[in-house]
N, C-alpha and C positions, 0 to 999 in steps of 0.2 A: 674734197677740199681739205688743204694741209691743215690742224688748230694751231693759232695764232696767239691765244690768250683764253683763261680758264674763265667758264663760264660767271663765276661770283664778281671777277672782275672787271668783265666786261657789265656786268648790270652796276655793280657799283662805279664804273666809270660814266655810265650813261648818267646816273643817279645825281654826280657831282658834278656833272656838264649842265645837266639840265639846269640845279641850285644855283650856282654860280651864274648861270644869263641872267637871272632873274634881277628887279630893282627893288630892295627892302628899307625899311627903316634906318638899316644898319650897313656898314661895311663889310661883306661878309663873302668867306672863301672856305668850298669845304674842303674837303680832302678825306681821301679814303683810308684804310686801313682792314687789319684784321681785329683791333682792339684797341680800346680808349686807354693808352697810355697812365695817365694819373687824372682823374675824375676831379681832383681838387688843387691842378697845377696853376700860375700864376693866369690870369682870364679877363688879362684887362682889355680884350677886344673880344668881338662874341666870333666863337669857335665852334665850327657845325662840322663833324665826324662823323664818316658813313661806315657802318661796320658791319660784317656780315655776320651772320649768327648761325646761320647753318644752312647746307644745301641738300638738296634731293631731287635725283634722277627719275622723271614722271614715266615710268614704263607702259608708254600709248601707245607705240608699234612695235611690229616686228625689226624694225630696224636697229642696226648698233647702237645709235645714241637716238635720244628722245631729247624733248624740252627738258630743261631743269629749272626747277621751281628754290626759291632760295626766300629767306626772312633777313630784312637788312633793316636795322636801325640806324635811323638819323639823330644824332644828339647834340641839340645847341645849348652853349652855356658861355656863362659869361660873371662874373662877380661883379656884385653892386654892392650898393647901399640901401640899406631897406629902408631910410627916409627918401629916398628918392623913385618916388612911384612914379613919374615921368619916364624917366629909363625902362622900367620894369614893363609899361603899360607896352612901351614902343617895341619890346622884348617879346611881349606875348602878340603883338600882331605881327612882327618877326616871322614867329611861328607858324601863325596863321595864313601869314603871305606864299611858305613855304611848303604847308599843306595843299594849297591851292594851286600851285606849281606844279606841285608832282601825285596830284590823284587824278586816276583813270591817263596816266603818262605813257605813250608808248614811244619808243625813240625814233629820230626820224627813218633810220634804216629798218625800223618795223623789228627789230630783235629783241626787243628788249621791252617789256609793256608791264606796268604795274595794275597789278588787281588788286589789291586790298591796301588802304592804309588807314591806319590809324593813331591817333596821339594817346599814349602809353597810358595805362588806367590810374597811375598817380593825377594831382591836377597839376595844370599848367600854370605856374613852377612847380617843383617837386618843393612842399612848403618846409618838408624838413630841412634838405639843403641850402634854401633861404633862409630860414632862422636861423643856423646852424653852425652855418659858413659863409653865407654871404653871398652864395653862388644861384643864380637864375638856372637851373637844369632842367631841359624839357627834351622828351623823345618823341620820336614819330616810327613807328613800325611799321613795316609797308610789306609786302610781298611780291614778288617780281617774278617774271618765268622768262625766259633768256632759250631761244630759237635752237636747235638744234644746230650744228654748221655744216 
């Protein structure tokens, strides 16, 4: 079979297909990339960036290509106001809605399946970046392994 699209991508597409069905708190559209642009750009709507961090070739067969196993973080954020725990509350269950989405995910075409995920060992917000700057920052690290083609 001809490859059509590079394995990181294809999980991170599945990643952001998955996000996006989803019904949250919030208005929310991810979108993928290889890097979060500026971590403290203007956020006046919540902004969830799926970014790959690194991949690896699982050498289980003799075959040319194997699974590849990849570390992709999901990072939502959004600026507030720290009087306003309303927003913040509905931010962290945001979060929470979108952890639950995508643990134990596998895509429907069966390629694409998440085995680990986890919310980043800061707490959910990152408290520095709330006092700091005003910004709600929370990650989700997941790990995916993406079918052979």
């Amino acid at each position: 079979m001809s490859v059509a699209i590079s394995p990181s991508v294809e999980a991170m597409q599945a990643i952001v297909s998955r996000i996006n069905s989803g019904t949250y708190q919030f208005s929310v559209r991810a979108k993928y990339g290889e890097a979060v642009i500026d971590e403290l750009e203007d956020l006046e709507f919540v902004t969830v960036d799926v970014i790959s961090e690194s991949e690896q070739q699982l050498n289980e067969t003799i075959d040319i290509e194997d699974r590849t196993s990849h570390l992709i973080n999901v990072w939502i954020r959004r600026k507030v106001n720290l009087d306003d725990t309303a927003t913040i509350d509905r931010l962290k269950l945001t979060v929470r809605q979108m952890f639950q989405r995508l643990n134990d995910y596998d895509s429907p075409n069966g390629r694409v399946k998440i085995w680990e995920l986890d919310s980043e060992s800061k707490k959910v917000p990152d408290k520095t970046q709330l006092v700091n700057n005003h910004v709600f920052i929370a990650a989700l690290m997941l790990r995916a392994e993406v079918e052979a083609s």
